[in-house]
C-alpha positions in Angstrom: 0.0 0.0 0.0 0.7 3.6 -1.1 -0.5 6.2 0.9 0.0 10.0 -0.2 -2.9 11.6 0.5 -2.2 13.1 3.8 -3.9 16.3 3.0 -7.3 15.0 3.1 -6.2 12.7 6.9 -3.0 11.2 8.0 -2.6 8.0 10.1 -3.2 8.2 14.2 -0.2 8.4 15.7 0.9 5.5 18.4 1.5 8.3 21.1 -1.9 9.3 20.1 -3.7 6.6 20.6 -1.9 5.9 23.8 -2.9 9.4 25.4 -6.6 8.4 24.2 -6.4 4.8 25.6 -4.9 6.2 29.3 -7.1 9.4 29.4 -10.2 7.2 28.6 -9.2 5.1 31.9 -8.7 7.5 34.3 -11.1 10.3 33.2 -14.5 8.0 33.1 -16.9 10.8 34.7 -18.8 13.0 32.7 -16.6 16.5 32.5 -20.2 18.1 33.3 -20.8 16.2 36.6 -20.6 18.1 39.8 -18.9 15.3 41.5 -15.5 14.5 42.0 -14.4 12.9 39.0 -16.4 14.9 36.7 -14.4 18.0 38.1 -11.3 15.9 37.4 -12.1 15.2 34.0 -13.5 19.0 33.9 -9.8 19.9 34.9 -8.2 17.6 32.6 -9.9 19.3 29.5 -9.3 22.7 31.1 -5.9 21.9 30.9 -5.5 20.4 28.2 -7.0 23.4 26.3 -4.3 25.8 27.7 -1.5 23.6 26.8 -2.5 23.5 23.5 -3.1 27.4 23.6 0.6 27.5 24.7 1.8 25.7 22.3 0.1 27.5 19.3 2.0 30.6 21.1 -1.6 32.3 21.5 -1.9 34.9 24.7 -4.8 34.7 27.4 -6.8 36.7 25.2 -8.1 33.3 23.3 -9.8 30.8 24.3 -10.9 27.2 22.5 -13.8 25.8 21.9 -13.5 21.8 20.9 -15.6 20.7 18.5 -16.1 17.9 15.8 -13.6 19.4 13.5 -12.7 21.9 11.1 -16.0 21.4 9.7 -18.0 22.4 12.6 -15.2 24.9 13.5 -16.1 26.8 10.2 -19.8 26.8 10.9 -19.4 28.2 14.1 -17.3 30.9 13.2 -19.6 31.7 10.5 -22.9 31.1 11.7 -22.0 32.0 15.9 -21.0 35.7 14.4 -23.7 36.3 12.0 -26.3 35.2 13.8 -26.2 38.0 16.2 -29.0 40.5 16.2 -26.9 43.4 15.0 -25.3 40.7 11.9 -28.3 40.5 10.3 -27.1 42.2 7.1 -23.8 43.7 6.1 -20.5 42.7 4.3 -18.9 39.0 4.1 -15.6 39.6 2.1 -13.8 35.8 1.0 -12.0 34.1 -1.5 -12.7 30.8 -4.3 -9.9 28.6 -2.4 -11.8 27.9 0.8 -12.8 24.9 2.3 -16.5 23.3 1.0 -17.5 24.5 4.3 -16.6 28.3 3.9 -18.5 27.8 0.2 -21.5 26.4 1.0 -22.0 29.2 4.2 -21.3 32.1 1.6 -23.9 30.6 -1.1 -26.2 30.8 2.2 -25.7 34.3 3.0 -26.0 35.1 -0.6 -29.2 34.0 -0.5 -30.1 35.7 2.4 -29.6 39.2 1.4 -26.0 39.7 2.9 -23.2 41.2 0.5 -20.8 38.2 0.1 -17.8 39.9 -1.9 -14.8 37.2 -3.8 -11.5 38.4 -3.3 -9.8 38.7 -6.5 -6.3 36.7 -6.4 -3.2 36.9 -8.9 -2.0 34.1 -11.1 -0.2 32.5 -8.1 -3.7 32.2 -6.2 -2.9 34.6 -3.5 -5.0 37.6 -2.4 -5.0 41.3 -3.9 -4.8 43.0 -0.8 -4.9 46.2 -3.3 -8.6 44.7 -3.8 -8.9 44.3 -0.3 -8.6 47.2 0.6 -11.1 48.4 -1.8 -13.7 46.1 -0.6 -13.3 47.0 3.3 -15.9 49.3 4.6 -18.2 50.7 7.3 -20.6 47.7 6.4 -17.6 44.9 6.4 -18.6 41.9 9.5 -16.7 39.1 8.2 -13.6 38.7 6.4 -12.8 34.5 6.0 -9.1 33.6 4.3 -8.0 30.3 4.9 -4.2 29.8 5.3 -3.4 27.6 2.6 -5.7 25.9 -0.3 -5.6 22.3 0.7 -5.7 21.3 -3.1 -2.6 23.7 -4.4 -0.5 24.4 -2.0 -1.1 28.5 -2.3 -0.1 30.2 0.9 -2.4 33.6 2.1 -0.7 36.8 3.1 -2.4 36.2 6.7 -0.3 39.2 8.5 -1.4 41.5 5.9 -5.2 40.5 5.5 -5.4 40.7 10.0 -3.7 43.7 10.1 -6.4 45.4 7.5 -8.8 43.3 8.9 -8.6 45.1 12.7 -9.2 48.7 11.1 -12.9 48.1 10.8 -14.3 47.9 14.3 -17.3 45.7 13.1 -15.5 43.3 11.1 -13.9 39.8 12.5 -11.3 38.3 10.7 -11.6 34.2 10.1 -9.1 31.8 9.0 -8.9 28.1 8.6 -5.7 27.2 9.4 -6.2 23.5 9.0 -3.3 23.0 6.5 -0.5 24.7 8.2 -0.6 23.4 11.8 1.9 21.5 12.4 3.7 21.7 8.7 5.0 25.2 9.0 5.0 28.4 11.5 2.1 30.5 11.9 1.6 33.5 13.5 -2.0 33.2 14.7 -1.9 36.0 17.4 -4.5 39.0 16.1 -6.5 36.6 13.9 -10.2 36.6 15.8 -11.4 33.5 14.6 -9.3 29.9 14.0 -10.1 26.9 13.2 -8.0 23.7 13.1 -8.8 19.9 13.3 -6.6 16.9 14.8 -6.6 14.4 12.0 -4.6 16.5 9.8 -1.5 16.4 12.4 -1.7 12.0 13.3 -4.7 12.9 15.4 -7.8 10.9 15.6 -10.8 12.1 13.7 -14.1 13.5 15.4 -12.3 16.4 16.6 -11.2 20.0 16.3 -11.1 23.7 17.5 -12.6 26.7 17.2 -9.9 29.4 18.7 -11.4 32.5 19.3 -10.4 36.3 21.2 -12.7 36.2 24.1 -14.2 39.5 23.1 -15.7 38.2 19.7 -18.9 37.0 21.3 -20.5 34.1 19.1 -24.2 32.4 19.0 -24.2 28.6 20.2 -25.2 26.3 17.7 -25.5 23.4 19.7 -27.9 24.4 22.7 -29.2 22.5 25.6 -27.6 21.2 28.7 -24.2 22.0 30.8 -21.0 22.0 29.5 -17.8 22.9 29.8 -18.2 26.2 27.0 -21.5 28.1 26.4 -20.3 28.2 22.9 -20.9 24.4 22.5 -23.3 22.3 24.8 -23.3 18.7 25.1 -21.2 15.9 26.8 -17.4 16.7 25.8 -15.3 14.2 24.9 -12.0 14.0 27.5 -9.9 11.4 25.9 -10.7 13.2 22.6 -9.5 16.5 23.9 -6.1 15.3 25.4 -5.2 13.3 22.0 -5.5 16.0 20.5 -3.2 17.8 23.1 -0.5 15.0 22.4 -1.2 15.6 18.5 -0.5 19.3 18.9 2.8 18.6 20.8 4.2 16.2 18.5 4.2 18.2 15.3 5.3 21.2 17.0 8.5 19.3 18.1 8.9 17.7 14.7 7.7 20.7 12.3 11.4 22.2 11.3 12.6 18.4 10.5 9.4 17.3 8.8 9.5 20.5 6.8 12.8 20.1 5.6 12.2 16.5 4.8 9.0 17.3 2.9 10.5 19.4 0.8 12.8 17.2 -0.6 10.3 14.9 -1.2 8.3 17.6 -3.3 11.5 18.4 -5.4 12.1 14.7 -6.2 8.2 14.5 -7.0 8.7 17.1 -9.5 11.7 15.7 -11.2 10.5 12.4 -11.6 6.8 13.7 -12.7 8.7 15.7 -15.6 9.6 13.1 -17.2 6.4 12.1 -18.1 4.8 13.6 -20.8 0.9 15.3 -20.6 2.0 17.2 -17.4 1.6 20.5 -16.0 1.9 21.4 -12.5 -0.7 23.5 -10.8 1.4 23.9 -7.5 4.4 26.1 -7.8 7.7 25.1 -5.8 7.1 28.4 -4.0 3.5 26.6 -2.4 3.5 24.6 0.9 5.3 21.4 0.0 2.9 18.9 1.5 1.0 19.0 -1.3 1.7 19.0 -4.8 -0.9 19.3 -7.5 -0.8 18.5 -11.0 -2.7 18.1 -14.4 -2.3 15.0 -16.5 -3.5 16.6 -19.7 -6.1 14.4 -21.6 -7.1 12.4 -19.0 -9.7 12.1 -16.3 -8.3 12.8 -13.0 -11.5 10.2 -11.5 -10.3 7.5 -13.8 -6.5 8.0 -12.7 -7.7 7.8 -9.1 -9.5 4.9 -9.7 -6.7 2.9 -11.7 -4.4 4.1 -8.7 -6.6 2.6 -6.3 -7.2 -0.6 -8.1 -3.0 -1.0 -7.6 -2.9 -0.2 -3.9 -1.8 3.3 -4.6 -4.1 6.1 -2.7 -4.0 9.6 -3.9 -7.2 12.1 -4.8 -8.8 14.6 -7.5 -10.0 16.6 -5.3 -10.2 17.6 -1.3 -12.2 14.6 0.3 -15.0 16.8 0.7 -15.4 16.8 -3.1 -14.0 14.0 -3.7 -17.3 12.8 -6.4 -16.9 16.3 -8.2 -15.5 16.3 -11.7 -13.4 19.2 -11.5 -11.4 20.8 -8.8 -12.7 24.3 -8.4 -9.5 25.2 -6.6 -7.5 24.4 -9.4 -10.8 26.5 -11.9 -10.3 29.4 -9.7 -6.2 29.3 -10.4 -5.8 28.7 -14.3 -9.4 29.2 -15.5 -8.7 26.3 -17.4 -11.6 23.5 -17.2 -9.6 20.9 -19.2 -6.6 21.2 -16.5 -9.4 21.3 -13.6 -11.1 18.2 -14.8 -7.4 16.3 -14.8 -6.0 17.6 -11.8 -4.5 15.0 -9.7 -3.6 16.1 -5.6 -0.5 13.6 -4.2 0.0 15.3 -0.5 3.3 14.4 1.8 4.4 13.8 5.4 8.0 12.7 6.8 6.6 8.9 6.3 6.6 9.6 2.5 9.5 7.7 0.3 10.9 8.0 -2.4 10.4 4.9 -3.0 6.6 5.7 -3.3 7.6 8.3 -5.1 9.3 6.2 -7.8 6.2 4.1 -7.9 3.8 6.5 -9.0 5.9 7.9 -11.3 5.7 4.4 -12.8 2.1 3.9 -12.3 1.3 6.7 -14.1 3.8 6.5 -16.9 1.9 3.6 -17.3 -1.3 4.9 -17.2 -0.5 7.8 -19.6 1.3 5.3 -22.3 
């Protein structure tokens, strides 16, 4: 078996699964019990939640909000600001390289009468902040960049957009840093709203965060019963909550090796991908180097996927998310090109990639192509 899609969810990590299997011994109370070992586990998560804060070098002006995942995270962030009685019209401002989440909550806004404004980008995919500035205004509320496209590669000029962003008293910026923690620094201090999920970083899936300044006050979406935040009810999950503590802490201690690593993977990628013929790369070498997109001109990126698959090779069209679509809009919205979005082909990396893997798609798909 190859793996390389990583981008999309990357194997639990043995420390993981160890935290999760100790933490779901000893914390067996419900964290919203008023006995003693619900306050244990209570203080357990509480903990847990600042170390992780620490780690992400955030101040005490943040706190986090666990929830299901990046998905959910998105929603909040979204629908816990607009949903305010003084957000009931006004100025979303985003771009055409975000998350199906992000998408789906600006077509919904649309439709509900609020001014949802596309950022235009330059041939590299990355925001006109010239055209930023333009569209920032009295009326702006939201502004939603993600970090980096999870299809491309493109990095976001996040410094510049939060620094605009903090000029308009009414306006919150949101970014979905999901591809970037743990693969490269960040500076997330001064964004308002962050979101982030563990399976991306070796953590186990079902859950995420929602970081936000304690002054951007958000609606609950999830309502009913005690918890542990008033931003989402329900029973929270302790051993869920501490793996992803221990997924955190791991790809922070490993990010400048992995990164180094990964990078030389992505430069072999490329040389041995060039010597196929029907290629052109979507991904530049200046993009994050987890992920490395390309078009196999000529061909259908599904059908490539699926001959892949039927060898025990495992890579994707598209983000998982859109996984049944037959062209990456990410890779529309960068070329304007439908024959090069309807072939585009997404291999994504981590420090267990090989070159060995490497050499075997190479020959896979020479294969294919011939």
């Amino acid at each position: 078996m190859i793996y390389l899609d990583y981008a999309a969810t990357t194997p639990v990590s043995p420390l993981v699964l160890k935290t999760f299997g100790r933490a779901t011994k000893k914390y067996i109370a419900n964290p919203n019990s008023g006995h003693g070992l619900g306050l244990l586990a209570a203080d357990a998560i509480e903990k847990s939640l600042r170390k992780i804060r620490r780690l992400l070098q955030l101040s005490s002006a943040y706190e986090l909000v666990p929830t299901s995942g990046a998905t959910e995270a998105n929603n909040l962030a979204w629908q816990g600001w607009l949903s305010s009685p003084e957000h009931q019209s006004g100025q979303i401002i985003t771009t055409a390289f975000e998350h199906s989440s992000i998408t789906a909550n600006a077509n919904h806004y649309a439709r509900r009468g609020y001014r949802v404004d596309i950022l235009k980008t330059d041939a590299h995919g990355h925001v006109d902040l010239n055209h930023l500035a333009q569209l920032l205004g009295p009326e702006t509320l939201l502004v939603s960049v993600c970090s980096v496209n999870s299809e491309i590669g493109n990095r976001q000029p996040i410094d510049q957009i939060k620094k605009m962003v903090r000029n308009y008293p009414k306006a919150v910026f949101h970014c979905d840093v999901t591809q970037t923690i743990g693969k490269e620094p960040i500076e997330l201090e001064g964004i308002d709203l962050i979101s982030l999920t563990a399976h991306k970083i070796y953590g186990i899936k079902g859950v995420g965060l929602l970081i936000k300044k304690k002054k951007v006050t958000l609606q609950a979406l999830i309502r009913g019963g005690h918890s542990t935040t008033s931003y989402r009810r329900g029973t929270p999950t302790t051993e869920l909550v501490l793996s992803m503590e221990k997924a955190v802490a791991l790809a922070m201690d490993h990010l400048e090796n992995n990164n180094a690593y990964v990078n030389e993977i992505n430069r072999y990628a490329r040389r041995k991908l060039t010597e196929i013929g029907h290629i052109v790369f979507n991904s530049e070498e200046r993009d994050l180097p987890y992920v490395l997109n390309f078009s196999v001109l000529g061909h259908s990126s599904r059908a490539i996927v699926d001959y892949f698959s039927q060898r025990g090779i495992y890579i994707s069209n598209h983000t998982a998310c859109e996984s049944d679509s037959d062209l990456s809009t990410a890779v529309l919205a960068l070329t304007h090109d439908e024959a090069r979005a309807s072939s585009s082909i997404r291999i994504s990396f981590a420090a267990l990639t090989t070159k060995d893997e490497i050499d075997a798609v190479a020959r896979a798909l020479k294969e294919y192509v011939e």
